[in-house]
matplotlib code that plots the C-alpha trace (Angstrom):
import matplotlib.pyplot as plt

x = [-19.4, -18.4, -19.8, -16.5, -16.3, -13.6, -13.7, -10.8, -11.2, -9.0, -8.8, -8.4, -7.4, -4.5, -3.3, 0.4, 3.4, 0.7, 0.9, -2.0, -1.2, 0.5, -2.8, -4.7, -2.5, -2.9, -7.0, -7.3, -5.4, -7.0, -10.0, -8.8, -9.3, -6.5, -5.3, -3.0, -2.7, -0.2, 0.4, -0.1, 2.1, -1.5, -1.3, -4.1, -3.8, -5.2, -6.1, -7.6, -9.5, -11.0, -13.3, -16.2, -18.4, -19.2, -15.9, -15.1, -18.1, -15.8, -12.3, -13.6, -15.1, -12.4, -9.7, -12.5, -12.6, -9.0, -6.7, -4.8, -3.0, -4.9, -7.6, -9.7, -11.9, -13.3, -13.3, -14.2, -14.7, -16.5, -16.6, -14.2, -13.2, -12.0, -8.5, -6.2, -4.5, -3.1, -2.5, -3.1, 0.3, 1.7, 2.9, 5.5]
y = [90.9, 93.3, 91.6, 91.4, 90.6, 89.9, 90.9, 89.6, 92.6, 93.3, 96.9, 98.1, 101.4, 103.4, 101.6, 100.7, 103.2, 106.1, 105.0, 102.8, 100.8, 103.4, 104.8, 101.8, 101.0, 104.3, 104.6, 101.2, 101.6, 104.3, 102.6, 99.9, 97.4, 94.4, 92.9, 93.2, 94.6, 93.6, 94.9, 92.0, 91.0, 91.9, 95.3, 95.3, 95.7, 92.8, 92.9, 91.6, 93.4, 92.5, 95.1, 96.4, 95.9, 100.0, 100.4, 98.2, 99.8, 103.2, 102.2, 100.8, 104.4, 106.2, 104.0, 104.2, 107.8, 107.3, 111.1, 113.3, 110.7, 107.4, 106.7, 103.5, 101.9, 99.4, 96.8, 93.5, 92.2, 89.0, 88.2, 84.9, 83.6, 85.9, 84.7, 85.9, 89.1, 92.4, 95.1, 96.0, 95.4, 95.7, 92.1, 92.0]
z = [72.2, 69.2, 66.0, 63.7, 60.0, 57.6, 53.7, 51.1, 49.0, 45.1, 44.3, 40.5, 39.1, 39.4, 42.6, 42.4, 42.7, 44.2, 47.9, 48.2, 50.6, 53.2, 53.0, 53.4, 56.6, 58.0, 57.8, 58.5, 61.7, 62.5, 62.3, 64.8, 61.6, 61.1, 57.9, 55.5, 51.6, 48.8, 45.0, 42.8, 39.8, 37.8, 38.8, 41.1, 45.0, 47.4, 50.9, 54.1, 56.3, 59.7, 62.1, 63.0, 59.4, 59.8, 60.4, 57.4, 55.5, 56.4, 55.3, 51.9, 51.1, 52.1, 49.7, 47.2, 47.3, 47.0, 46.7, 44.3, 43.2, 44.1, 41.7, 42.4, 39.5, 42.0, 44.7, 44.6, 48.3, 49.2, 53.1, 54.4, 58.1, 60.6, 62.1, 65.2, 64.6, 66.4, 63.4, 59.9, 57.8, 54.2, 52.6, 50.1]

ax = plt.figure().add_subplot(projection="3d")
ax.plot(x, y, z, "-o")
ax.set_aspect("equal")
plt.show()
């Protein structure tokens, strides 16, 4: 069986109003990785993300490479318990 791991991550930087999470959804799905990621009333973005940890180890370089207009200062992740779930979704 796959191994899978699961990584509670806050990102910091220019992060909210620049598309963040759209592009979080759409690498991460491409990635086949679940989750979910939220802007925070702090200004900082937070997320769950579930996968293979290389595909995980792929998804956090890419969103801290960020783009044009995305610019990540960092991301704190620390690893917690998987759960049951089908697809990677924005919160509100």
């Amino acid at each position: 069986m796959e191994q899978i791991k699961r990584y509670k991550a806050v990102i910091t930087g220019n992060v909210q109003g620049v598309g963040l999470r759209v592009f979080v959804v759409d690498n991460a799905s491409k990635l086949g990785i679940t989750g979910w990621v939220k802007n925070m009333a702090d200004g900082t973005v937070e997320m769950e993300a579930q996968g293979n940890p290389d595909k995980l180890d792929q998804l956090f370089a890419t969103i801290k490479k960020g783009n044009f207009i995305i610019k990540v200062d960092n991301i704190d992740y620390t690893e917690i318990d998987c759960v049951e779930e089908t697809s990677f979704i924005i919160k509100y």
